[in-house]
SETIFI-187868 format. One line per 8 residues: number of its first residue (from 1); their letters; for each residue x, y, z of N, C-alpha, C. Coordinates in steps of 0.1 Angstrom, whole numbers, always signed. Each point is the difference from the previous one (the first is absolute). Example, Ala and Ser with C-alpha at 12.3 -4.5 7.8 and 13.67 -1.06 7.14 Angstrom:
2
1	AS	+132 -57 +78 -9 +12 +0 +9 +12 +0 ~ -4 +11 -7 +9 +11 +0 -8 +11 +8 .
This chain:
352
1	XXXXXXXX	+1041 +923 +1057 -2 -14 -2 +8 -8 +11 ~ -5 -11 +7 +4 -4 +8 +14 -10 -3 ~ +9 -2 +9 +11 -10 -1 -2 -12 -10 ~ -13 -5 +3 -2 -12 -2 -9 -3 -14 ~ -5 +15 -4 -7 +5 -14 +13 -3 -8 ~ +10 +9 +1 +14 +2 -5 +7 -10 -2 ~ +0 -9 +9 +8 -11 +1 -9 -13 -12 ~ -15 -3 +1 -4 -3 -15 -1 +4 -10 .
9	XXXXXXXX	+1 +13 -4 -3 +9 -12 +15 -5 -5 ~ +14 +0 +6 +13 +1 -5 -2 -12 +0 ~ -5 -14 +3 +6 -14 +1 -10 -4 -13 ~ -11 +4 -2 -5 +1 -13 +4 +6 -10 ~ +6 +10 +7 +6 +5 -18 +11 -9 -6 ~ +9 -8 +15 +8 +0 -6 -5 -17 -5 ~ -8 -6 +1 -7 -11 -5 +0 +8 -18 ~ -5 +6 +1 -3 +2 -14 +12 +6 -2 .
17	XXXXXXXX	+5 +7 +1 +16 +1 -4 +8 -15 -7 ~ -3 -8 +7 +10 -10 -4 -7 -8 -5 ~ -14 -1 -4 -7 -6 -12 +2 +9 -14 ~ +3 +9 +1 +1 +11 -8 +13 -3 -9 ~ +8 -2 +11 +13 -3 -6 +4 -14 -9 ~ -7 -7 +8 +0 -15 -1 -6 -2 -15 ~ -13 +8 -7 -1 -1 -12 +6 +7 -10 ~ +5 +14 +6 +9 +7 -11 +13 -8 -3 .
25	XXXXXXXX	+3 -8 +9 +9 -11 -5 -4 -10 -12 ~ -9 -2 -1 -6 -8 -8 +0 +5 -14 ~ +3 +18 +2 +3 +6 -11 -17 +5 -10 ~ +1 +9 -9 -9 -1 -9 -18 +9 +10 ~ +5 +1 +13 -17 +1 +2 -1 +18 +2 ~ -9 +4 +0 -8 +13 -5 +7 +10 +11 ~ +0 -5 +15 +6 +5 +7 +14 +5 +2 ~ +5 -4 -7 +20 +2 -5 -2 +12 -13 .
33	XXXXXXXX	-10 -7 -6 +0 +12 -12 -4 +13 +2 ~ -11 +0 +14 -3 +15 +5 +13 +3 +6 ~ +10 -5 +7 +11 +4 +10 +10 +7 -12 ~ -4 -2 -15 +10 -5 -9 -6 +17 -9 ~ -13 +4 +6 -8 +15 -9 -5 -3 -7 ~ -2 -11 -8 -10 -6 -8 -14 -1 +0 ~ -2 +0 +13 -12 +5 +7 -2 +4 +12 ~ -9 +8 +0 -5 +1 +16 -14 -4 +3 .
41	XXXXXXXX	+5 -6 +16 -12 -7 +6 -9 +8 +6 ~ -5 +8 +1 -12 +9 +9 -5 -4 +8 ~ -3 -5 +13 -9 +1 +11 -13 +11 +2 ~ -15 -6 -2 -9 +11 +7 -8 -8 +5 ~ -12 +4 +4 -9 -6 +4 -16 +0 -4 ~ -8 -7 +0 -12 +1 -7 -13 +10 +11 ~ +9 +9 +1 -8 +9 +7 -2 +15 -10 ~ -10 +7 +6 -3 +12 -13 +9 +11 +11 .
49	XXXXXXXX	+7 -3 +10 +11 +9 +7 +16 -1 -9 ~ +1 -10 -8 +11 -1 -7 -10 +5 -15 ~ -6 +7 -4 -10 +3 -13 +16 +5 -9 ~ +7 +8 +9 +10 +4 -14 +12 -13 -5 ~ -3 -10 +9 +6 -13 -10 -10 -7 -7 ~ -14 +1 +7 -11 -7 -9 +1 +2 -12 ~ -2 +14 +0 -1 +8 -15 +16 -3 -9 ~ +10 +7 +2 +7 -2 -4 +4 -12 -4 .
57	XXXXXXXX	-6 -11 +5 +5 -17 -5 -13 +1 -13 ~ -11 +0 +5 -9 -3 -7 +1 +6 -18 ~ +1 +18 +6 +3 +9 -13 +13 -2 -6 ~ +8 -9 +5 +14 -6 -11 +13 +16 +7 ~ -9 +11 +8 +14 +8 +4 +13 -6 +3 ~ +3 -3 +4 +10 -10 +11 +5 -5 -11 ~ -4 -11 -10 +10 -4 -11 -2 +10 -10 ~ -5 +9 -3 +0 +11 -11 +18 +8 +4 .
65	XXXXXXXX	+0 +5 +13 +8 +9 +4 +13 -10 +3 ~ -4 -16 +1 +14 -7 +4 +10 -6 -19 ~ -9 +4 -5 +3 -3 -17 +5 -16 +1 ~ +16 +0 +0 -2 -17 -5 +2 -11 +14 ~ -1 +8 +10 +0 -5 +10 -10 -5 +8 ~ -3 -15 -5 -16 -5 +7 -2 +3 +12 ~ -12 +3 +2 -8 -2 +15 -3 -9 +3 ~ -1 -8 +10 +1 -5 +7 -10 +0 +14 .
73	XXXXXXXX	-16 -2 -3 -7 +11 +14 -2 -13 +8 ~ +2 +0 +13 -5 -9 +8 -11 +7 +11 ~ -9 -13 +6 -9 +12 +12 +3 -11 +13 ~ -6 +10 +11 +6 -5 +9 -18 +4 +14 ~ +1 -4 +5 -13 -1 +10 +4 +10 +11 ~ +12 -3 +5 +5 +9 +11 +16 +5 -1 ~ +2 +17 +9 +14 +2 +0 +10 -11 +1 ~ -1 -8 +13 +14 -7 +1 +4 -11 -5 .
81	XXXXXXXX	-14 -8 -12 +0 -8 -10 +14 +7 -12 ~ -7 +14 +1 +12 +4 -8 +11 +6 +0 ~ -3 +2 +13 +21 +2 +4 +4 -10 -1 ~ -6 -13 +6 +10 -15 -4 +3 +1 -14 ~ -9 +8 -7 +0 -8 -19 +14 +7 +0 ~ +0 +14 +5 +12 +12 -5 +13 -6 +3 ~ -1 -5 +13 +13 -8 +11 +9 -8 -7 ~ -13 -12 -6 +6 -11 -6 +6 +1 -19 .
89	XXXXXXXX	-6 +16 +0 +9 +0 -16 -14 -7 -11 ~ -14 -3 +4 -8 -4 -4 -8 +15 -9 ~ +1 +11 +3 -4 +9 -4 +9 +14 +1 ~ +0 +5 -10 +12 +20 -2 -7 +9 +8 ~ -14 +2 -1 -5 +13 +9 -12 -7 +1 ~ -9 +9 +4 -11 -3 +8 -12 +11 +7 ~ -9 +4 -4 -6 +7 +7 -8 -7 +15 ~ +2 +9 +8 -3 -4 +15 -6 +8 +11 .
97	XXXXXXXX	-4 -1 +12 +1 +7 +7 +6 +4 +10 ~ -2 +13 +7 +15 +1 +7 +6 -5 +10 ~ -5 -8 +10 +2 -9 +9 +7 -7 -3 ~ -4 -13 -5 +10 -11 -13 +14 +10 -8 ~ +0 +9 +0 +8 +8 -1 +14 -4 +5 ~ -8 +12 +12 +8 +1 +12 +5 -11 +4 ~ -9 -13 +0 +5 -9 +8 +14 -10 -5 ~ -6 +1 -19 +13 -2 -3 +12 +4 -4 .
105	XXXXXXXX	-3 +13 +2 +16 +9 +6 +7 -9 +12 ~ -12 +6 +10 +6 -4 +12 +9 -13 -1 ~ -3 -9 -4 +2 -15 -4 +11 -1 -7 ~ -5 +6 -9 +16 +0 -7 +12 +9 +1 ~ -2 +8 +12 +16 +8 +10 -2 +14 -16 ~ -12 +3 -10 +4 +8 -10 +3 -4 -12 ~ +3 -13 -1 +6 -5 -10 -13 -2 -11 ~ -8 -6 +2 -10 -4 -13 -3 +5 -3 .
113	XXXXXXXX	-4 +12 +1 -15 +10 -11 +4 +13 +5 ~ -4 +5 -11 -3 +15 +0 -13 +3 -10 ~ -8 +12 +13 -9 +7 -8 +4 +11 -11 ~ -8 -7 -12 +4 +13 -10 -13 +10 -3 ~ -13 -4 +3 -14 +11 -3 -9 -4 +10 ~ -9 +12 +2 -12 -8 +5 -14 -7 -9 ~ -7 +1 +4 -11 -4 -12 -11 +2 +11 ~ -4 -1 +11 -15 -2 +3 -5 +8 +14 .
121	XXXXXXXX	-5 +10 +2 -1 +0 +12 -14 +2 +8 ~ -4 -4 +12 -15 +0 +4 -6 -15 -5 ~ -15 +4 +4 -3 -12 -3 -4 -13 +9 ~ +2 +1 +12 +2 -9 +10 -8 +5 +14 ~ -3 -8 +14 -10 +7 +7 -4 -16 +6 ~ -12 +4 +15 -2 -7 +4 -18 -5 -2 ~ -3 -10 -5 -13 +0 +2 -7 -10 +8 ~ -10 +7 +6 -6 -9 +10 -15 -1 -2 .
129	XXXXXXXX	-7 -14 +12 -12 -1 -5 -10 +7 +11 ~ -12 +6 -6 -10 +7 +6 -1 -5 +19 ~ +0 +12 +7 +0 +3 +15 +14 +2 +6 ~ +10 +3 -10 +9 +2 +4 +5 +17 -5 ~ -2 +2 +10 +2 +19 -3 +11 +6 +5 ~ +9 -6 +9 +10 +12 +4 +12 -11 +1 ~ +17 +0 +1 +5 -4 +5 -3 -12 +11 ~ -5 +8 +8 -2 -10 +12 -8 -10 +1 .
137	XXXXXXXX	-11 +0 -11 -5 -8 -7 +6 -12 -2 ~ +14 -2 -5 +4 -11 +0 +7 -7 +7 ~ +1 -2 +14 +0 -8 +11 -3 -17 -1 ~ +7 -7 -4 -5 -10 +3 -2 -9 -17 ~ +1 +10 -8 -7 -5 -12 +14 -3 -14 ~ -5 -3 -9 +7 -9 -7 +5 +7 -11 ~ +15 +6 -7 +3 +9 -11 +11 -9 -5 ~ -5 -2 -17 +9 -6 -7 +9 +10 -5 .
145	XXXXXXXX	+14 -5 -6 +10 +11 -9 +5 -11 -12 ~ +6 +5 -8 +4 -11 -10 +11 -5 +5 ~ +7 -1 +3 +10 -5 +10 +8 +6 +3 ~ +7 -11 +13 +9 +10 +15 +9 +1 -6 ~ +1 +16 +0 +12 +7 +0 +0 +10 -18 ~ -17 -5 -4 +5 +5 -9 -5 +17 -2 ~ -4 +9 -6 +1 +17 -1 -16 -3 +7 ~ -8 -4 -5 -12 +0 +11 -6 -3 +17 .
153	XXXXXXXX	+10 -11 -3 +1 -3 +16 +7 +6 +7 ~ +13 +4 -2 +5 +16 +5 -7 +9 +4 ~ -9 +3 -11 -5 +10 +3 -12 +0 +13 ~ -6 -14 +0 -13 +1 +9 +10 -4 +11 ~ +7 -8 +1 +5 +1 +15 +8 +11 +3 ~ +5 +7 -4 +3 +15 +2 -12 +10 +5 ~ -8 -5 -4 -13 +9 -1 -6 -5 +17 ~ +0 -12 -1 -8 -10 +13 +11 +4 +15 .
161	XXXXXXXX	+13 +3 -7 +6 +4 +14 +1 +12 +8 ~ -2 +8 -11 -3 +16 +3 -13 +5 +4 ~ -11 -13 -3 -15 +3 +6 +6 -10 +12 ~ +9 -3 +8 +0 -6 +13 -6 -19 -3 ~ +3 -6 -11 -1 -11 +0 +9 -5 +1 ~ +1 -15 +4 +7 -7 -6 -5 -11 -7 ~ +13 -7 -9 -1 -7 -10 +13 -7 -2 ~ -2 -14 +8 +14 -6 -6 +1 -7 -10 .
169	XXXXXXXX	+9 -8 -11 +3 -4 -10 -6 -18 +3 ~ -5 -5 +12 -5 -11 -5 -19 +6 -1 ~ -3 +12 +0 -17 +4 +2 -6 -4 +10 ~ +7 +2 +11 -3 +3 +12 +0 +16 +5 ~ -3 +1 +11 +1 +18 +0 -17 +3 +8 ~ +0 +14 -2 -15 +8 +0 -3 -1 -15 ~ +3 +0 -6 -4 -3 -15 +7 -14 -8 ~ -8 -4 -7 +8 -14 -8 +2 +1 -14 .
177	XXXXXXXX	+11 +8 -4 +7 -2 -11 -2 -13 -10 ~ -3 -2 -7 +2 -11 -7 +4 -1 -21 ~ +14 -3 +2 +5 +5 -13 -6 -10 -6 ~ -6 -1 -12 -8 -4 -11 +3 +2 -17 ~ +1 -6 -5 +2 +5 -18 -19 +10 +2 ~ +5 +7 -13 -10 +10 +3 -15 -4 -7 ~ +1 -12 -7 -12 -4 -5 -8 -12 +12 ~ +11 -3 +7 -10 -8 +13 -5 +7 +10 .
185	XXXXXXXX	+2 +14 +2 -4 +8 +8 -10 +10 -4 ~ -2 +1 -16 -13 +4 -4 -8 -12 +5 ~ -2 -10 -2 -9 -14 +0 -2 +1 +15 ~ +7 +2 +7 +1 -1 +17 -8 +9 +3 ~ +2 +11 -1 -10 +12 -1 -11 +1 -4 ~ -3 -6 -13 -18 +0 -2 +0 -13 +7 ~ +3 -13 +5 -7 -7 +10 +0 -1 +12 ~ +7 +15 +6 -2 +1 +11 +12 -5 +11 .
193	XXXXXXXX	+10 -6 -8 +13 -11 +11 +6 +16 +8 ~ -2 +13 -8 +12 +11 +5 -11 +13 +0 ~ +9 +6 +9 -8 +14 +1 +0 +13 -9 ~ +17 -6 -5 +0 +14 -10 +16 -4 -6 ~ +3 +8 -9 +13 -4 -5 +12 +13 -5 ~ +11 +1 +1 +5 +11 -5 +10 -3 -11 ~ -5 +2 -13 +0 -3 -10 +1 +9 -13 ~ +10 -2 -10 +2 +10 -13 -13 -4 -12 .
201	XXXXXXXX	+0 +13 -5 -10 +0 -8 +5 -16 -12 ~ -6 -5 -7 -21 +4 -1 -7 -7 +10 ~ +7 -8 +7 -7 -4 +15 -3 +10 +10 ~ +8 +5 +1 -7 +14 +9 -16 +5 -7 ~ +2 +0 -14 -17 +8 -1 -9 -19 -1 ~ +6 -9 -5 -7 -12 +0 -9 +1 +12 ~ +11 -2 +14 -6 +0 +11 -18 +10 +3 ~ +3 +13 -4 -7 +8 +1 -17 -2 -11 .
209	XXXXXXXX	+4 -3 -10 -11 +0 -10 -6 -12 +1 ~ +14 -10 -1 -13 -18 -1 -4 -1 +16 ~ +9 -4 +10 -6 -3 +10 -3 +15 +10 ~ -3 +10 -1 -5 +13 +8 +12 +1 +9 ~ +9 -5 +0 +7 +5 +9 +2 +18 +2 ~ +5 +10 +11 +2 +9 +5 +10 +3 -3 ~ +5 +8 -5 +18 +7 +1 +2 +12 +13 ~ +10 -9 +7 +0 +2 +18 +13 +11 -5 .
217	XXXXXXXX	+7 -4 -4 +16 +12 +2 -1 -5 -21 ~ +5 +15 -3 +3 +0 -18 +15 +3 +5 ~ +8 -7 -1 +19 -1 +2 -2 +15 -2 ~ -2 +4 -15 +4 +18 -3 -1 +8 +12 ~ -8 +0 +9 -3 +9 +9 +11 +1 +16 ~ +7 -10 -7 +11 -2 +10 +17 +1 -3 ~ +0 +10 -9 +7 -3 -5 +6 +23 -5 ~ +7 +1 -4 +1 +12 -4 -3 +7 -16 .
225	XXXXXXXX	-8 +12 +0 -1 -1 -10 -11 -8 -12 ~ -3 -17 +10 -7 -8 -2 +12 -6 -11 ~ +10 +0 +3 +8 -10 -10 +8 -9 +2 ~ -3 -16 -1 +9 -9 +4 +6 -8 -9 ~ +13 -8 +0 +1 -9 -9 -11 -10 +3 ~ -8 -7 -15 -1 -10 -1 +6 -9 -7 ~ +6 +0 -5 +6 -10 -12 +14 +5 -9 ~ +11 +3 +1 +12 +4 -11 +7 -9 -5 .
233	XXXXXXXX	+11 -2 -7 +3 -4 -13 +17 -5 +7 ~ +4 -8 +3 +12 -6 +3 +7 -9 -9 ~ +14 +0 +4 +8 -9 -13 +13 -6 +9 ~ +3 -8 -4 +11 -8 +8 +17 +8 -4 ~ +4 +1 +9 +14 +10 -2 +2 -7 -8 ~ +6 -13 -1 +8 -4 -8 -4 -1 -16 ~ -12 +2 -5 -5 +0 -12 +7 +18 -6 ~ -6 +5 +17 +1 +16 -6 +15 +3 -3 .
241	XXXXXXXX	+4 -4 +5 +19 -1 -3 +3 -7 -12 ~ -6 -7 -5 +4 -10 -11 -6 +7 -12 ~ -11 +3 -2 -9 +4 -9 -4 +13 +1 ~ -1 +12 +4 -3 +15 +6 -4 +5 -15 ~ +0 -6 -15 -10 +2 -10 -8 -6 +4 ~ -4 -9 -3 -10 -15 +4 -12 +12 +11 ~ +4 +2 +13 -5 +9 +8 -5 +10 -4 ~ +8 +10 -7 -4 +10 -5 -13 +1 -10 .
249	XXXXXXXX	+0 -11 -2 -12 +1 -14 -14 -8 +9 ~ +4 -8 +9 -12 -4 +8 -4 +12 +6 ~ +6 +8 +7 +0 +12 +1 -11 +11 -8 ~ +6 -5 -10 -10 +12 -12 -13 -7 -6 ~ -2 -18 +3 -15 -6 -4 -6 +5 +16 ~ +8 +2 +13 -8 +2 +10 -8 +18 +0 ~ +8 +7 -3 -6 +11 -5 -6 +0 -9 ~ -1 -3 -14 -10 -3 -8 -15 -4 +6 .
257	XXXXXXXX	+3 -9 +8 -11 -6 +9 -4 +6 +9 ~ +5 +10 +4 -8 +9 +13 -3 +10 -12 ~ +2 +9 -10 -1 +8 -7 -14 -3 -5 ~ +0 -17 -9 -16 -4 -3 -12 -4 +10 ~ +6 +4 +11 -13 -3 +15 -6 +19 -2 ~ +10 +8 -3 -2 +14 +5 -9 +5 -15 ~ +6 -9 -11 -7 +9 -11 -11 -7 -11 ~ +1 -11 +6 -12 -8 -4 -8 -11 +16 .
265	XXXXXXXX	-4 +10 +6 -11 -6 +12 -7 -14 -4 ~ -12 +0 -7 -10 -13 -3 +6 -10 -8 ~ +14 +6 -7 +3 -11 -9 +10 -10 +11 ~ +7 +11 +4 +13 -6 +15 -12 -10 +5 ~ -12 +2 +6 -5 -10 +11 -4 -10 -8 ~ -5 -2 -15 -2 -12 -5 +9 -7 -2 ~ +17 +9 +0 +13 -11 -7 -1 -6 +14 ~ +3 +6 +12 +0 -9 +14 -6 -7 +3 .
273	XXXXXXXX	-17 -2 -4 -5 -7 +3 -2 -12 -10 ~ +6 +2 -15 -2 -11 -5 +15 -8 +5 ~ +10 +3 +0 +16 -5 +9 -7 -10 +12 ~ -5 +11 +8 -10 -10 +15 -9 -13 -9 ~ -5 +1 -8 -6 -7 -6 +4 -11 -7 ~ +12 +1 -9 +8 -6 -2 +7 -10 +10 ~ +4 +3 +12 +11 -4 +8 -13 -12 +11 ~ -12 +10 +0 -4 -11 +11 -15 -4 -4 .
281	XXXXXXXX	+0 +4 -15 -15 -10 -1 -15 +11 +1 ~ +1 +9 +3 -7 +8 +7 +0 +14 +0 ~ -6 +8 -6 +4 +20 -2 -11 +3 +13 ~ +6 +13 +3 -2 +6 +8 -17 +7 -5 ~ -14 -2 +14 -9 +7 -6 +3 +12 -5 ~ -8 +7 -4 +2 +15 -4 -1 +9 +14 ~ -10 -3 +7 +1 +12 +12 +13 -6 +11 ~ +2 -7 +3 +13 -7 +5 +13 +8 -6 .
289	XXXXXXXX	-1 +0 -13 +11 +5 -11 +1 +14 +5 ~ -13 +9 -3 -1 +11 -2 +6 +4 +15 ~ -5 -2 +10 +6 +0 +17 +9 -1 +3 ~ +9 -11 -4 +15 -2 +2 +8 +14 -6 ~ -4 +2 -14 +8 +9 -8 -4 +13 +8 ~ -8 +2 +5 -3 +16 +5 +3 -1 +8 ~ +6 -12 +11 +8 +0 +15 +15 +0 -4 ~ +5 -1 -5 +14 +0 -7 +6 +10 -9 .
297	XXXXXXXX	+10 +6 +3 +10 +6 -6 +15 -6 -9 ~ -3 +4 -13 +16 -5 -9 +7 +10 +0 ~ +15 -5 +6 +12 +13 +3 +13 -10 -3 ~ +4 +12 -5 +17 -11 -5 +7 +10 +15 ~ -3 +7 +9 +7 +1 +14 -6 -12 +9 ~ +11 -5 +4 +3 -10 +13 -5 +4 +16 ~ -3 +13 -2 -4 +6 +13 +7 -3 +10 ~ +9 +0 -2 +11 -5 +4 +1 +3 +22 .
305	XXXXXXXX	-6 +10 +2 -3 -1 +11 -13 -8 +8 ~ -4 -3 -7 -11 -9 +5 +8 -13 +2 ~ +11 -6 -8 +7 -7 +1 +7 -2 +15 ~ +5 +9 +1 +14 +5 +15 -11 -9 +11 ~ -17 +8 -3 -5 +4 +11 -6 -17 +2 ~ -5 -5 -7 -3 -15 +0 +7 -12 +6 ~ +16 +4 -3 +11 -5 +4 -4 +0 +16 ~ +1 +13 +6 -3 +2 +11 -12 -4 +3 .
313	XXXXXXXX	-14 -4 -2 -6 -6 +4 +0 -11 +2 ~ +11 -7 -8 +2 -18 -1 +5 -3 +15 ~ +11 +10 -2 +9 -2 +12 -9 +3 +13 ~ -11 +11 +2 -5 +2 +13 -13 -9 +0 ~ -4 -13 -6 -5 -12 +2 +8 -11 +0 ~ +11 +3 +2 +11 -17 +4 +0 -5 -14 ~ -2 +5 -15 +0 -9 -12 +16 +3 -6 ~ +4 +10 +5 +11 +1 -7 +11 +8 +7 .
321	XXXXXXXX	+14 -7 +0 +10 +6 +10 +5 +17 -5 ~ +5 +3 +7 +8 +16 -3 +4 -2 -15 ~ +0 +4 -10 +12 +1 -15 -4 +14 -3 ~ +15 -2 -9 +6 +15 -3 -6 -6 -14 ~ -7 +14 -8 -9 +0 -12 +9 +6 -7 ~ +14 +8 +3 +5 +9 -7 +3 -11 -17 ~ -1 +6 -8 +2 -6 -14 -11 -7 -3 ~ -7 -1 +1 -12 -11 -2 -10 +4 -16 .
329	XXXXXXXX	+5 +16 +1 -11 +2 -14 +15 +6 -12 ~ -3 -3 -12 +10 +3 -7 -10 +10 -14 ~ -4 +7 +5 -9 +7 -10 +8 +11 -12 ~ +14 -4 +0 +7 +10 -12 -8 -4 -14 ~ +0 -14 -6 +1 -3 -14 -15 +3 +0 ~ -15 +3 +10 -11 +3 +1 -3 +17 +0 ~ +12 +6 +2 +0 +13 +1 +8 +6 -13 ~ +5 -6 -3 +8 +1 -13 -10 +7 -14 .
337	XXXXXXXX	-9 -15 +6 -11 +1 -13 -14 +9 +3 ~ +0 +4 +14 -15 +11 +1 +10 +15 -3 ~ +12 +1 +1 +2 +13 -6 +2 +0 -13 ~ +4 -10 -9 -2 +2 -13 -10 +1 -3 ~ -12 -7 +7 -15 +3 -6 -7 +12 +1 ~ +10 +7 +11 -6 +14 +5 -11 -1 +15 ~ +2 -14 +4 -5 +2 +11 +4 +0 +10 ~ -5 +3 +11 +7 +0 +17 +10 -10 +0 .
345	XXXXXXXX	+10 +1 +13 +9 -14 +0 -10 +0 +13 ~ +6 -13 +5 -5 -6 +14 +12 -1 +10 ~ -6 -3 +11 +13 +3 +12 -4 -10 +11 ~ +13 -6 +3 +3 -12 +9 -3 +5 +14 ~ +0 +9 +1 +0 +7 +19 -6 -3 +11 ~ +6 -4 +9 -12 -4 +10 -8 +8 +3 ~ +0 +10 -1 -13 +15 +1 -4 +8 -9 ~ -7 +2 +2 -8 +8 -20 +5 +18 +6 .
C-alpha cells in the first residue's frame, strides 16, 4: 500500500475514531455496550465468499453459540470500508479478505487485529471478453478489480507484472486497471465499457453465464496445491483482550457454520442465498448459486501461507511497504476447539 494509501486509511480511521468517541460520550449507544461484551458487532459482506457468515447470521449460529451476548451483524461492500469500521471501535471482528488484512496490520504498527480462523478459500479469477485468448491478449485493453489494493487487485496486478506488464495505480500502463465496486463492473462488462474483470465469486461465474464472458487465469491454478486465502475471520486485539469468552463462542457459531456448509450442502446454499436476499433485495439465480459454491472452498485454516505470499505480492507492485507479519494470526482459542472436536488444528506458517 502506498505512502499516501496509508496516510488516508489512518486519517479516516482516525475521523471515525473521534466520532466514535464523541458519541460514546453521549453515553447509552450500542457501540459502548459491544466494547462493554454485551454484544458483538460482526462485520461481513454480502458476498456468497463470506457464505460461512451468511449462513451462520441467517441460521441464528452466531447468537445460538454467543448465548446472552447479542449479535450485532453489520455488512460492509469492501475490505478497507471495514478496517476503518474495526479502527474506529465501530465493529469487534469481521470477516475479510486478506489484503485489507495485511494492510491493516501494516497501519496499525500490529496493534488492531488479529486473525483467529479462516473461512473461505478459491473462488476468484480473471474473466475476459471473447478474442481474447492469451495474456498478451491484453495489451491496451481495460480490467476492472474491486478496488486498489484490495486481495483481487493484488492479485491481477501481480499477475500483469510477471506477464511483463505494466499497470500503474492511476490505470495507466500496458493494461488499465480500473478498481470498481463489483456490481458496476458486472454492468460494465455486459455493455461493453471493459474487457474483462478480476473478480470473487458469484461475479466471477455471473461474468461467465449472463454476459459469456471467458475465464482467462482461475486464481487456483496459480497458487499451490490450488489453495488461497479468500476470506478469514478477524477481531480487534483489544476486544480479544477484554472479552477472549465473547471470542471463544464466536469462535464455536463460526465452526458450527463451516460444519453446516460441509454437512448440509443444498440447505447451506439456500440459507446464503436467502441472507443475499435479505441484505440486498435480490437471491442469487440458481445456476449462479450452484457455480459460485462449486468454485469455493469452506476451511476454518487461514492458509496461512498464501497470506506471507500475498503480502509479498502487495509489496512487489508498490501497494504495500516492507512489514513484519510476525503475530498477525492468533489461532490458539481456534485450535483449542478443533482438538476438542477431534479435528485437525491449523497452523500459522508461512510454508505448508
Amino acid at each position: 500500500m502506498s505512502s499516501r494509501t496509508i496516510r488516508t486509511l489512518a486519517l479516516a480511521a482516525a475521523a471515525a475514531l473521534a466520532a466514535t468517541s464523541l458519541s460514546a460520550c453521549g453515553g447509552g449507544d450500542e457501540a459502548s455496550a459491544g466494547g462493554g461484551g454485551t454484544t458483538l458487532r460482526l462485520g461481513y459482506f454480502p458476498n456468497i465468499t463470506h457464505a460461512p457468515a451468511l449462513i451462520g447470521v441467517n441460521k441464528g449460529l452466531f447468537q445460538q453459540s454467543l448465548g446472552d451476548t447479542k449479535l450485532d451483524p453489520k455488512t460492509f461492500n469492501a475490505g478497507p470500508a471495514a478496517i476503518e469500521a474495526l479502527f474506529s471501535g465501530a465493529i469487534d471482528a469481521t470477516y475479510i479478505g486478506p489484503n485489507p488484512a495485511i494492510n491493516g496490520w501494516a497501519t496499525s504498527k500490529g496493534t488492531a487485529l488479529k486473525i483467529i480462523a479462516g473461512s473461505t478459500s478459491g473462488g476468484a479469477g480473471l474473466v475476459v471478453r471473447n478474442g481474447i485468448n492469451t495474456p498478451a491478449d491484453l495489451k491496451g485493453k481495460k480490467i476492472a478489480t474491486p478496488q486498489l489494493g484490495n486481495t483481487q487487485d493484488v492479485a491481477l496486478r501481480n499477475w500483469l507484472k510477471k506477464n511483463g506488464f505494466t499497470a500503474d495505480q492511476q490505470g495507466g500502463g500496458d493494461v488499465s486497471v480500473l478498481p470498481q465496486d463489483n456490481a458496476t463492473a458486472v454492468q460494465a462488462f455486459a455493455q461493453g465499457a471493459i474487457d474483462g474483470a478480476w473478480v470473487p465469486e458469484p461475479h466471477l461465474s455471473r461474468l461467465q453465464l449472463e454476459s459469456k464472458g471467458k475465464l482467462l487465469i482461475d486464481e487456483k491454478t496459480l497458487w499451490p496445491n490450488g489453495q488461497f486465502v479468500t476470506t478469514h475471520l478477524i477481531v480487534k486485539q483489544e476486544f480479544l483482550k477484554e472479552h477472549p469468552d465473547t471470542v471463544k463462542k464466536l469462535l464455536q457459531g463460526h465452526l458450527a457454520s463451516v460444519d453446516y456448509i460441509e454437512k448440509n450442502g443444498e440447505d447451506a446454499k439456500k440459507a446464503a442465498n436467502d441472507q443475499l436476499a435479505a441484505l440486498s433485495g435480490k437471491p442469487l439465480k440458481d445456476e449462479i448459486l450452484n457455480a459460485a459454491f462449486k468454485n469455493l472452498t469452506f476451511t476454518n485454516d487461514p492458509i496461512a501461507a498464501s497470506l506471507y505470499a500475498s503480502a509479498q505480492h502487495a509489496q512487489d507492485v508498490g501497494l504495500l511497504k516492507p512489514v513484519d507479519l510476525k503475530g498477525i494470526y492468533d489461532l490458539a482459542p481456534l485450535n483449542e476447539q478443533l482438538k476438542a472436536a477431534g479435528k485437525p488444528e491449523v497452523s500459522d506458517a508461512a510454508a505448508s
